[in-house]
Backbone as numpy.savetxt, mean C-alpha at the origin, in Angstrom:
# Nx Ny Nz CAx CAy CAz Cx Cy Cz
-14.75 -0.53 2.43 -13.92 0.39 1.69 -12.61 0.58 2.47
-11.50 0.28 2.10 -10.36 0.92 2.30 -9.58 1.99 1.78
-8.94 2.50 2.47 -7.71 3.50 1.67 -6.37 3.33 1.73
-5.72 3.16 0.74 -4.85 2.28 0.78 -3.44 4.00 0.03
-2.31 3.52 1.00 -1.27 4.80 0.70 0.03 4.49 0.28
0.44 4.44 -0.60 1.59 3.61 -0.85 3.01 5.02 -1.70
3.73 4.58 -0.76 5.04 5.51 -0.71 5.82 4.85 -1.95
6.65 4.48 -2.69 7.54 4.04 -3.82 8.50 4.69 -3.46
9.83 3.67 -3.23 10.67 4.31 -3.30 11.73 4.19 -4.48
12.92 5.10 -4.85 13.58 5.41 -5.96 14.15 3.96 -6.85
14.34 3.13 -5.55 14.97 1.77 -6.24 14.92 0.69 -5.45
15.39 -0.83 -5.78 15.01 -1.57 -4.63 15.78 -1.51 -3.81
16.95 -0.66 -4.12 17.99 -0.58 -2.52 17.40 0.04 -1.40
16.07 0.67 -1.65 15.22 1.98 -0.81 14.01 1.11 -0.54
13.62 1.41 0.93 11.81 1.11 1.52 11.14 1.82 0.81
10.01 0.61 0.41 8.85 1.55 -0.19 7.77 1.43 1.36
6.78 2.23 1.07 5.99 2.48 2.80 4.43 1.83 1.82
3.96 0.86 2.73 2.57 0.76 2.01 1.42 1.06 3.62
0.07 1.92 3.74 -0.19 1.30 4.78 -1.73 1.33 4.20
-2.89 0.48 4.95 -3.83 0.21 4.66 -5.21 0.76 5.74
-5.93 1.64 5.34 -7.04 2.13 6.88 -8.42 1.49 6.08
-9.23 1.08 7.26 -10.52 0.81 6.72 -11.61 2.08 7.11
-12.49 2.09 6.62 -13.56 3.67 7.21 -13.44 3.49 8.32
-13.50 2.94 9.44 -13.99 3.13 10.70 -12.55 3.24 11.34
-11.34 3.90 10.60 -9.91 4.45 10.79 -9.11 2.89 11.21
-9.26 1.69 11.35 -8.33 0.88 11.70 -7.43 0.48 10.58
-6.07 0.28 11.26 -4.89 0.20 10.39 -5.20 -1.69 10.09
-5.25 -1.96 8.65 -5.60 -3.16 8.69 -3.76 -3.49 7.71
-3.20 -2.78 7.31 -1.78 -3.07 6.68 -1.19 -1.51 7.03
0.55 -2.12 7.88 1.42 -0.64 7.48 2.33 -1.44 7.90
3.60 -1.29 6.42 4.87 -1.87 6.38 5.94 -1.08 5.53
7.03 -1.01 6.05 8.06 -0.31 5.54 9.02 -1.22 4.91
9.34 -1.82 3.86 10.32 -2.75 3.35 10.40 -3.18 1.84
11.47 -3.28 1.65 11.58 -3.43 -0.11 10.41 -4.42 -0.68
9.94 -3.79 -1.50 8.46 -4.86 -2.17 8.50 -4.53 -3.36
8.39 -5.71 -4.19 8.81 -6.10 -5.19 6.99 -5.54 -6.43
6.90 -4.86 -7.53 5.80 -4.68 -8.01 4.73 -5.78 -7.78
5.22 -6.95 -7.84 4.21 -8.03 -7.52 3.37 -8.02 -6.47
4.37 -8.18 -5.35 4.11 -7.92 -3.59 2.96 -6.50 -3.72
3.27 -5.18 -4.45 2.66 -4.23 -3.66 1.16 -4.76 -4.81
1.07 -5.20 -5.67 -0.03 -5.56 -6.31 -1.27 -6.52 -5.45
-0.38 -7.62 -4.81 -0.98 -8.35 -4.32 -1.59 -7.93 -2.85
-0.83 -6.95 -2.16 -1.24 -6.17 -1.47 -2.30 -5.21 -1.56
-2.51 -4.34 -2.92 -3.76 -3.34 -3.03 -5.30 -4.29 -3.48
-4.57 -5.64 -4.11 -5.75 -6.86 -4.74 -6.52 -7.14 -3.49
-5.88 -7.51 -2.55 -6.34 -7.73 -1.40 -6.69 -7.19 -0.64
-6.70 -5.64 -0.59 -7.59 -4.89 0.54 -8.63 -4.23 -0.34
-8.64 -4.36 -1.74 -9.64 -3.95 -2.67 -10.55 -3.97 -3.34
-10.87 -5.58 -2.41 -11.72 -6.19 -2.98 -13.41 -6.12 -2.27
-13.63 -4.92 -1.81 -14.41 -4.45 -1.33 -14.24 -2.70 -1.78
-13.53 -2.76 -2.16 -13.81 -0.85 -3.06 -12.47 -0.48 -1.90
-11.95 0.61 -2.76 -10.58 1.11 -2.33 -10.36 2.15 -3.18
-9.62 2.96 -2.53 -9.09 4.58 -3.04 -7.93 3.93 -2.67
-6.64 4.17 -3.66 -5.52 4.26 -3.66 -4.75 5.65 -3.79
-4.26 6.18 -3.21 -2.77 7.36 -3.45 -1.10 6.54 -3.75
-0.56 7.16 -4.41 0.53 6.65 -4.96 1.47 8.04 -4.99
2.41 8.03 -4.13 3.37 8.65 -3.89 4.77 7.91 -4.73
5.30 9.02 -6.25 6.12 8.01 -6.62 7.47 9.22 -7.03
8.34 8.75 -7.01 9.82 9.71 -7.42 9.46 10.01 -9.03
């Protein structure tokens, strides 16, 4: 299980923040940089494929 936290920011001129913890607290993803809807998709596909709680922080 991961938990996965993802910041959105207002536009792509702005960092969006994604970061990724597994239960036993290790940071397995944390990146600050313009990501495209695809990118942050392929990002939550991939740490979720074992069960995941997502939060979505969005403007």
């Amino acid at each position: 299980m991961h938990y996965i936290g993802i910041d959105l920011a207002w536009t792509y001129a702005n960092e969006s923040g994604i970061c990724v913890i597994a239960d036993n607290g290790e940071i397995g993803y944390c990146e600050s940089k313009v990501f495209s809807d695809e990118m942050i998709a392929a990002i939550v596909e991939e740490y979720a494929r074992d069960g995941a709680i997502v939060g979505i922080d969005a403007p």
